[in-house]
MIDOSE-1310 file (N, C-alpha, C; in nm, 2 decimals, decimal comma, always signed):
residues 196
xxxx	+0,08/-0,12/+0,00/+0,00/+0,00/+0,00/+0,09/+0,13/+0,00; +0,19/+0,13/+0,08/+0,26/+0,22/+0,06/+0,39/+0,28/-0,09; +0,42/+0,18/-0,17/+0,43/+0,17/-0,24/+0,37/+0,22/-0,36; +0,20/+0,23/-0,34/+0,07/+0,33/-0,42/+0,09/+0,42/-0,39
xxxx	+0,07/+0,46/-0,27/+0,07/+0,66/-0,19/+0,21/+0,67/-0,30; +0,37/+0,63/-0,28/+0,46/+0,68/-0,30/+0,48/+0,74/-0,45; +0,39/+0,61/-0,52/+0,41/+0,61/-0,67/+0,23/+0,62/-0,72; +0,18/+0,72/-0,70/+0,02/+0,76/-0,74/+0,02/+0,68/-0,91
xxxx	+0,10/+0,70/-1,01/+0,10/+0,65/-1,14/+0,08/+0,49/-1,20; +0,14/+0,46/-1,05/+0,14/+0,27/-1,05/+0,03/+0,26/-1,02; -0,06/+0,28/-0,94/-0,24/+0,31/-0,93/-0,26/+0,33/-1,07; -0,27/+0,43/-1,14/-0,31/+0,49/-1,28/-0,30/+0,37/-1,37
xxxx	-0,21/+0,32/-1,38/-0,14/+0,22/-1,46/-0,23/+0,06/-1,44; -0,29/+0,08/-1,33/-0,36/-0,07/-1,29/-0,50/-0,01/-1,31; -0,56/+0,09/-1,29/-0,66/+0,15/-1,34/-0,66/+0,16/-1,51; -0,61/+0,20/-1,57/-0,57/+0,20/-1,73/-0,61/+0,03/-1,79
xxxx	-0,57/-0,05/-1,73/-0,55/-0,22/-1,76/-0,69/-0,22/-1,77; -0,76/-0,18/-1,62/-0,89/-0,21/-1,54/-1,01/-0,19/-1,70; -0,93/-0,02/-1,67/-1,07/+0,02/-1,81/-1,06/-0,03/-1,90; -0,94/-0,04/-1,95/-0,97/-0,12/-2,13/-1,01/-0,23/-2,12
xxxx	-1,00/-0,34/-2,03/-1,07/-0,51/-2,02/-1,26/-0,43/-1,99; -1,30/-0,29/-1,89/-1,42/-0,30/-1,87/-1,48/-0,23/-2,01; -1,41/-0,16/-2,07/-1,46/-0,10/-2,20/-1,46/-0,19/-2,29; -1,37/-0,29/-2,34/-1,37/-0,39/-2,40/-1,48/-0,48/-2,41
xxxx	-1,50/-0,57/-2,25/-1,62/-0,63/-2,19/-1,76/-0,53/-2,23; -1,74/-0,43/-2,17/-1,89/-0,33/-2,23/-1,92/-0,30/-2,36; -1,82/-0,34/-2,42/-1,85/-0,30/-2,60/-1,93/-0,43/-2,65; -1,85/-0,51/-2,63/-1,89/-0,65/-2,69/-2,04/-0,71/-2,59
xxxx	-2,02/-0,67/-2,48/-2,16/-0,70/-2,42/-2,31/-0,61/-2,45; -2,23/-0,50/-2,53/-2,37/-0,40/-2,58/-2,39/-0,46/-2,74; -2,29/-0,45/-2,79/-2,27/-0,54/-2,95/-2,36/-0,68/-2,94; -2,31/-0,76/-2,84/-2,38/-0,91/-2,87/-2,46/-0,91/-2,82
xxxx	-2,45/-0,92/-2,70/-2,62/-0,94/-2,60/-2,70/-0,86/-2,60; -2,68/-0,75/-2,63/-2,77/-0,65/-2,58/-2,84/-0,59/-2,72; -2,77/-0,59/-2,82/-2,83/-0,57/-2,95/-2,83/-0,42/-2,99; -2,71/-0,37/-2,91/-2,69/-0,20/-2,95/-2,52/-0,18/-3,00
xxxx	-2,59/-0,22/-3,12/-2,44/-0,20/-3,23/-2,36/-0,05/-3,20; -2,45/+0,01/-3,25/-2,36/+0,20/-3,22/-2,30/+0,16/-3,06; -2,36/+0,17/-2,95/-2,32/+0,20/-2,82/-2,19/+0,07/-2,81; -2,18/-0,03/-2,85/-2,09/-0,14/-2,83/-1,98/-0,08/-2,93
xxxx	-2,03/-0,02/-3,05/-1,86/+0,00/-3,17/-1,83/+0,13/-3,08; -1,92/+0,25/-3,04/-1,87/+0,35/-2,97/-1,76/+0,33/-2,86; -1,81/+0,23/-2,77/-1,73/+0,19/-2,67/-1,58/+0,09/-2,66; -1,58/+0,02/-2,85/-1,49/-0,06/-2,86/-1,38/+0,06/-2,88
xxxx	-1,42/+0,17/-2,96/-1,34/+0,29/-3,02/-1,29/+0,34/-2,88; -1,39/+0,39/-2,82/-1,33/+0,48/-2,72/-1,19/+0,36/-2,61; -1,12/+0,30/-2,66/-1,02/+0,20/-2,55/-0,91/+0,29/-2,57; -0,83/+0,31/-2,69/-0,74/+0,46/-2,72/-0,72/+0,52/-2,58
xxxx	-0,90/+0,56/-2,58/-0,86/+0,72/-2,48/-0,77/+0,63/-2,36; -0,78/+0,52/-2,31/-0,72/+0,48/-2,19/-0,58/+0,52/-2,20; -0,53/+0,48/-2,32/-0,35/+0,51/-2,36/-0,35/+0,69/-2,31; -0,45/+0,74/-2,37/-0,37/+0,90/-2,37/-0,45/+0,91/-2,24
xxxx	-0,50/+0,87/-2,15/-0,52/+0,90/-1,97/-0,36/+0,84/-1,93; -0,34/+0,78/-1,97/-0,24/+0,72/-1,93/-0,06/+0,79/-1,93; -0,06/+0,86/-2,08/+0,04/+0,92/-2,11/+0,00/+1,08/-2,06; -0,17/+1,14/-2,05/-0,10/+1,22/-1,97/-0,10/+1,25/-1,84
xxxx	-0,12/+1,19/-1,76/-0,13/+1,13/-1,62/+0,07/+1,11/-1,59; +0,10/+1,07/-1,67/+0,25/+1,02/-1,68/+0,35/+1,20/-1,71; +0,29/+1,23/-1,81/+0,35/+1,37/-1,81/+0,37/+1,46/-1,71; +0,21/+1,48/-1,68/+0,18/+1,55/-1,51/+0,24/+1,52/-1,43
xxxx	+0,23/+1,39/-1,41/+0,33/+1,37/-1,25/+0,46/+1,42/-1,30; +0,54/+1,42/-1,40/+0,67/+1,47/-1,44/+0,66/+1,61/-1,40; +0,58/+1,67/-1,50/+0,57/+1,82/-1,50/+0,58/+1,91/-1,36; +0,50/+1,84/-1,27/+0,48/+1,89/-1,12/+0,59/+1,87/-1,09
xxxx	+0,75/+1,80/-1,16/+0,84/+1,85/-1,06/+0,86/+1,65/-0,98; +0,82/+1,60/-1,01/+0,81/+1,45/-1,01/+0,97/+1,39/-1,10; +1,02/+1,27/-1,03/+1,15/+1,25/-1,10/+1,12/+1,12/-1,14; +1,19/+1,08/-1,27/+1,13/+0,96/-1,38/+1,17/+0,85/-1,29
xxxx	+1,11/+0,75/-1,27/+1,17/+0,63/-1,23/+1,12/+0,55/-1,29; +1,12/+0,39/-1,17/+1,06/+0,27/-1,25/+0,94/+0,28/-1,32; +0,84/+0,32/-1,20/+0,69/+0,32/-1,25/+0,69/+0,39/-1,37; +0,78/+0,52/-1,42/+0,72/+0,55/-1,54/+0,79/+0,50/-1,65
xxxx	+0,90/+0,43/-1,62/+0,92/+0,37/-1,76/+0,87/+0,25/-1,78; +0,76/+0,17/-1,66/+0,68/+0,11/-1,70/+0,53/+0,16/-1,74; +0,49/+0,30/-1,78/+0,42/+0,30/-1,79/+0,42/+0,31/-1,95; +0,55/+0,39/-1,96/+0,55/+0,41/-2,11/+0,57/+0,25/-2,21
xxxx	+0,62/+0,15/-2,11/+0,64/+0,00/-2,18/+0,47/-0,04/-2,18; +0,42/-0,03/-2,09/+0,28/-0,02/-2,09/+0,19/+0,01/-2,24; +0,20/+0,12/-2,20/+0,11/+0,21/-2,29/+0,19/+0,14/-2,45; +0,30/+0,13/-2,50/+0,37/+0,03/-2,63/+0,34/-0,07/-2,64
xxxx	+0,27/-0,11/-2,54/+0,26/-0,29/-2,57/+0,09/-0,28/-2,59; -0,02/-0,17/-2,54/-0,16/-0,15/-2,54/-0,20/-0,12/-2,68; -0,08/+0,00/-2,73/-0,10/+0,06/-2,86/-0,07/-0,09/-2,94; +0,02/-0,15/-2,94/+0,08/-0,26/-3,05/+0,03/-0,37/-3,05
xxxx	-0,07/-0,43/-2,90/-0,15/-0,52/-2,89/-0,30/-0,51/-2,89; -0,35/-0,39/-2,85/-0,50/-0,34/-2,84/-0,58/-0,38/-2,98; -0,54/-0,36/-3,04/-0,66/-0,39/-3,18/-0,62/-0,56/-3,18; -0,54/-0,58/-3,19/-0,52/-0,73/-3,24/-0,61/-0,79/-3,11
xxxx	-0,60/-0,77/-2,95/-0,70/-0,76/-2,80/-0,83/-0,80/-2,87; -0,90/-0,67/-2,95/-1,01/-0,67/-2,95/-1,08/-0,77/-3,07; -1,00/-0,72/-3,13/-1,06/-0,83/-3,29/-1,07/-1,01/-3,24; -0,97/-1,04/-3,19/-0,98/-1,16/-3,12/-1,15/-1,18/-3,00
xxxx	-1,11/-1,09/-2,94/-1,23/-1,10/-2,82/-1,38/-1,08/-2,96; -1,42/-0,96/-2,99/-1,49/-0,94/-3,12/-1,52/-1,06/-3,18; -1,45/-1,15/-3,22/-1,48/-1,28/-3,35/-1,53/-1,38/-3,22; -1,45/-1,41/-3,13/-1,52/-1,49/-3,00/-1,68/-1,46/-2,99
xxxx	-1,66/-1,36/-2,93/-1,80/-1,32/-2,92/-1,94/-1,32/-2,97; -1,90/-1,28/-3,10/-1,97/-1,29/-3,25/-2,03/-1,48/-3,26; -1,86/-1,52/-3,22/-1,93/-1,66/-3,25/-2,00/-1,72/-3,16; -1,99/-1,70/-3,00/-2,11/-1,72/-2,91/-2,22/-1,67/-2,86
xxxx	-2,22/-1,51/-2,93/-2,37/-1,45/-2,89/-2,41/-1,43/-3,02; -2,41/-1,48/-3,15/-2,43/-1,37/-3,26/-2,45/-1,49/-3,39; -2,41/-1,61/-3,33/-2,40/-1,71/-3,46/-2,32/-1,68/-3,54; -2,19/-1,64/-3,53/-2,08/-1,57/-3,63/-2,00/-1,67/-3,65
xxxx	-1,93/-1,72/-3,73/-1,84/-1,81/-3,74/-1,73/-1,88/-3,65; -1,71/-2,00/-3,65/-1,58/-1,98/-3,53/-1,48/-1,95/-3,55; -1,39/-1,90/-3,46/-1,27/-1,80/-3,49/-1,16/-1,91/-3,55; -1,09/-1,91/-3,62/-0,97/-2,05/-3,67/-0,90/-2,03/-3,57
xxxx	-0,82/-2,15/-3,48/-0,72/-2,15/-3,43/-0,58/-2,18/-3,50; -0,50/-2,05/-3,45/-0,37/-2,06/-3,51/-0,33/-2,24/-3,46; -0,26/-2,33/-3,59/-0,23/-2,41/-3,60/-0,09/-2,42/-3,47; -0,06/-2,54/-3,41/+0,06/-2,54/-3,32/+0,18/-2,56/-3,38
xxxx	+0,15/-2,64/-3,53/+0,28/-2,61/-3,62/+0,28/-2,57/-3,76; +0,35/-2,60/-3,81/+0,40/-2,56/-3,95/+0,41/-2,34/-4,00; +0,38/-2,39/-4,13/+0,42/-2,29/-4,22/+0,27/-2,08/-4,12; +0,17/-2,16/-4,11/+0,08/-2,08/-4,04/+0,09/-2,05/-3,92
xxxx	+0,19/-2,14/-3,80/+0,22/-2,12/-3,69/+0,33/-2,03/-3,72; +0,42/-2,02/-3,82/+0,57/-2,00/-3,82/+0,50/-1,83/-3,86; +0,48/-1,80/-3,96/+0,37/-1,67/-3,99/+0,31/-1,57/-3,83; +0,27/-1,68/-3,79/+0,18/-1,57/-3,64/+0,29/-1,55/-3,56
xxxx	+0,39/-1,68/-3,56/+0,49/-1,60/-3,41/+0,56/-1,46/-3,43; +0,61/-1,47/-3,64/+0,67/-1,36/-3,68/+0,60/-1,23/-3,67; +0,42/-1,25/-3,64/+0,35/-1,11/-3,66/+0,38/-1,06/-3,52; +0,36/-1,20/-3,41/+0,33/-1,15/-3,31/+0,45/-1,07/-3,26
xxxx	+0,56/-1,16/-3,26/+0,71/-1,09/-3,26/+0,74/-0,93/-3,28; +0,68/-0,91/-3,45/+0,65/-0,79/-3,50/+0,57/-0,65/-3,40; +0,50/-0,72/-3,33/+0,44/-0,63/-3,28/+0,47/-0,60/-3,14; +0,54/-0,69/-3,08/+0,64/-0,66/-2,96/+0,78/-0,59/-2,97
xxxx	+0,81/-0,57/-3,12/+0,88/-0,53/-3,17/+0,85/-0,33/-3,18; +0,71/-0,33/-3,21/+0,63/-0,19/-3,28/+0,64/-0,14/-3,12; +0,57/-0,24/-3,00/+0,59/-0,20/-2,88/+0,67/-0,14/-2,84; +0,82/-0,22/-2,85/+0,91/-0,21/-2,76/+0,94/-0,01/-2,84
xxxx	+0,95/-0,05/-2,94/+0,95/+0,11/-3,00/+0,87/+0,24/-2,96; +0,74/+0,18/-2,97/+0,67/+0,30/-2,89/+0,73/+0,35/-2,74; +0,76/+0,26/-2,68/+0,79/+0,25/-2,53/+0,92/+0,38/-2,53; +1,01/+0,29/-2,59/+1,14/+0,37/-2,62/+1,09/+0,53/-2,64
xxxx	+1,01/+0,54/-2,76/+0,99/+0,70/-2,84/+0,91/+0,79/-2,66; +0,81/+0,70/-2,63/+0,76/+0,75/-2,51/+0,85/+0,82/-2,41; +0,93/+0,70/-2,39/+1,06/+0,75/-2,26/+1,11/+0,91/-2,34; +1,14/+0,90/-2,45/+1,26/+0,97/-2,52/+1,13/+1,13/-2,52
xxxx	+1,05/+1,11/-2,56/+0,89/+1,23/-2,53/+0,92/+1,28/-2,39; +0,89/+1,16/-2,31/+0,89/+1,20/-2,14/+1,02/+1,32/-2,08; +1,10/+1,25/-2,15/+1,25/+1,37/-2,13/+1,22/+1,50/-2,18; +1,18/+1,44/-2,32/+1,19/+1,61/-2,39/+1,11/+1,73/-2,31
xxxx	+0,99/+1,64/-2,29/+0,88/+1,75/-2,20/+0,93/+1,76/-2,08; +1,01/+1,67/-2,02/+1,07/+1,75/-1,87/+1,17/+1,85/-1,87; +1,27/+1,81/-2,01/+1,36/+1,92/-2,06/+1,45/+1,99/-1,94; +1,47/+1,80/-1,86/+1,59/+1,84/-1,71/+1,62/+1,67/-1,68
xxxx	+1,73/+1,66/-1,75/+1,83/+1,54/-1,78/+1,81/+1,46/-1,62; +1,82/+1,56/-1,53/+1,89/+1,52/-1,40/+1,77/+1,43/-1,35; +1,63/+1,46/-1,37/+1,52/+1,41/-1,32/+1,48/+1,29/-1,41; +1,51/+1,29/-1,55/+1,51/+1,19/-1,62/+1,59/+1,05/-1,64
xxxx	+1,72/+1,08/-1,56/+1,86/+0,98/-1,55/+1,79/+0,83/-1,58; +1,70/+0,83/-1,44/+1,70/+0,67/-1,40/+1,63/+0,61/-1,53; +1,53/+0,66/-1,63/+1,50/+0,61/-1,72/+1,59/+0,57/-1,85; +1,69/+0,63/-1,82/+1,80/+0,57/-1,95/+1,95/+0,52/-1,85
xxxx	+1,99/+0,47/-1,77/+2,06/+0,41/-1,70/+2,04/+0,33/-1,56; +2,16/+0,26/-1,54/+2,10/+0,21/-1,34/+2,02/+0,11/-1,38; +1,94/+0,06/-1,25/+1,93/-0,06/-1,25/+1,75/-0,02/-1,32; +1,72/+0,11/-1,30/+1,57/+0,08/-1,34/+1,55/+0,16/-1,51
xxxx	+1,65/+0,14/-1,56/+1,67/+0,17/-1,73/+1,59/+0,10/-1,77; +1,53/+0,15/-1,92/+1,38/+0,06/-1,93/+1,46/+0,02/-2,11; +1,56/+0,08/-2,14/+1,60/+0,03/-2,31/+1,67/-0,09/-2,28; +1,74/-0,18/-2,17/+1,78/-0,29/-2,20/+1,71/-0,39/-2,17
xxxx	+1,56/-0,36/-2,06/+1,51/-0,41/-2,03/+1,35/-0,43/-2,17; +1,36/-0,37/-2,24/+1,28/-0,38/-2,36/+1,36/-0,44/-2,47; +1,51/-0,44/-2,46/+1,62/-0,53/-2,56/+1,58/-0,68/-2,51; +1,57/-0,70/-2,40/+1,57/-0,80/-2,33/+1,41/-0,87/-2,37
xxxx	+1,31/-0,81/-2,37/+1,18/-0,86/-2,37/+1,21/-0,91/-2,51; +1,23/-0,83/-2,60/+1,23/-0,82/-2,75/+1,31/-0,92/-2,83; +1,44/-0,98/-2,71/+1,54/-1,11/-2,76/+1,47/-1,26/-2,69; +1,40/-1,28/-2,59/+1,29/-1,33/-2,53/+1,25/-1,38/-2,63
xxxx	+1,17/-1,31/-2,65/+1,03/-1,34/-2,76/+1,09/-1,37/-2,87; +1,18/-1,33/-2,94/+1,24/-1,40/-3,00/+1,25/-1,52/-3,04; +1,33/-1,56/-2,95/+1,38/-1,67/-2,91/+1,29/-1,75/-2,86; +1,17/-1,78/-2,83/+1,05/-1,81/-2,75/+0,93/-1,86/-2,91
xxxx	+0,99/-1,76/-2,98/+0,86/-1,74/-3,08/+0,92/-1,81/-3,22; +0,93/-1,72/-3,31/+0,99/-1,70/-3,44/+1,08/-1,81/-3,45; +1,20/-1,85/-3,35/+1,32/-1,88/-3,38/+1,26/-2,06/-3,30; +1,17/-2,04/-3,24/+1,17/-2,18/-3,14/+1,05/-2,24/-3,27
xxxx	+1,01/-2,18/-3,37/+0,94/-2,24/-3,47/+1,03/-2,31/-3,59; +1,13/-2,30/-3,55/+1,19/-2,35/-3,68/+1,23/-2,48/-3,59; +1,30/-2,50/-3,48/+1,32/-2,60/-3,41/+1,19/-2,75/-3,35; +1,07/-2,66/-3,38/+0,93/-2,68/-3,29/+0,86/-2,74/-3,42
xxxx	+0,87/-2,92/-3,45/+0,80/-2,98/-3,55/+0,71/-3,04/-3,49; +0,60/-3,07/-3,59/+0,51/-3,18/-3,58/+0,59/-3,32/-3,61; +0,61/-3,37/-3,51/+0,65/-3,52/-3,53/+0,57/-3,60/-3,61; +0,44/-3,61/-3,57/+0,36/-3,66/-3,67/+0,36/-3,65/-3,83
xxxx	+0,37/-3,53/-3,86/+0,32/-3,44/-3,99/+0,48/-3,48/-4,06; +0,61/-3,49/-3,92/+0,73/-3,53/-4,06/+0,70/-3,68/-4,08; +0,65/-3,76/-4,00/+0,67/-3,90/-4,04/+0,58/-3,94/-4,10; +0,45/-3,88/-4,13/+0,38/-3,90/-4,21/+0,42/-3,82/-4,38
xxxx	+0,50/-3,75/-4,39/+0,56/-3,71/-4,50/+0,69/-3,78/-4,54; +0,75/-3,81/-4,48/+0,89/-3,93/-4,47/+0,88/-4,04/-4,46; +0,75/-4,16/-4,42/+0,75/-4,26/-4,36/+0,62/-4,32/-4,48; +0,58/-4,23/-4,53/+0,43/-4,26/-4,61/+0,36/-4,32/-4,70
């Protein structure tokens, strides 16, 4: 608890999460169940505004004279991964939805291997990639608007520097994704093409 009082932003930050899953849930719950298309696409659109409560909530506390630390270079890793994952979030939940309140098709499950698995890990990769970018340009925004190095330090060095720790997410996934697909076969599918 005291850790919240200290850092008001890390609150903001778990509030930010809070709204886009209840905006999300309310869009799709006015869209399918409820049978109010406008009020459900209005409320899918409005998730955005959560990012820019977010960034400027993050400004503010700087501006007042507030010194950059962990919380805000997670907020800005935050707010990069909402922008770079948010629509892909919703269209997923959206096609779910559609197919249990709405009689809408069922969504295809990405396959566990081959040539269609190898495709999604590179998008998804891709967009942890768009992330980690945003994140970075944010930090590098956050400076410019505080326009006082001294208060900005801990975001680009020391132990709570957020660019090796976004190198680090970014070689991860990587390695986890894209690269663990080339090693990651259907046993079946070769020995039935080799053995056949």
């Amino acid at each position: 608890m005291r850790f919240i009082l200290d850092n008001p932003l890390f609150a903001v930050i778990a509030l930010c999460e809070i709204g886009f899953w209840v905006l999300l849930g309310a869009g799709l719950v006015s869209r399918y169940a409820l049978r109010m298309r406008r009020t459900g696409a209005a409320l899918l659109v409005a998730t955005p505004i959560v990012d820019v409560i977010l960034l400027l909530a993050t400004v503010l506390d700087l501006r007042r004279g507030g010194e950059a630390g962990l919380v805000h270079g997670l907020g800005a890793a935050y707010l990069g991964f909402s922008v770079a994952f948010g629509p892909s979030v919703i269209r997923w939940a959206d096609r779910w939805f559609a197919y249990r309140f709405a009689d809408g098709p069922r969504p295809v499950r990405v396959p566990k291997h081959g040539p269609e698995r190898t495709r999604h890990e590179w998008r998804e990769w891709g967009k942890c990639v768009l992330a980690c970018g945003i994140g970075v340009a944010v930090l590098a925004l956050l400076s410019f608007i505080v326009g006082s190095p001294e208060r900005t330090t801990a975001l680009w060095s020391g132990w709570s520097a957020w660019i090796p720790k976004l190198g680090a997410v970014t070689a991860i996934w990587f390695a986890t994704g894209p690269l663990w697909t080339l090693f990651d076969r259907d046993d079946e599918a070769v020995m039935g093409t080799h053995g056949g």
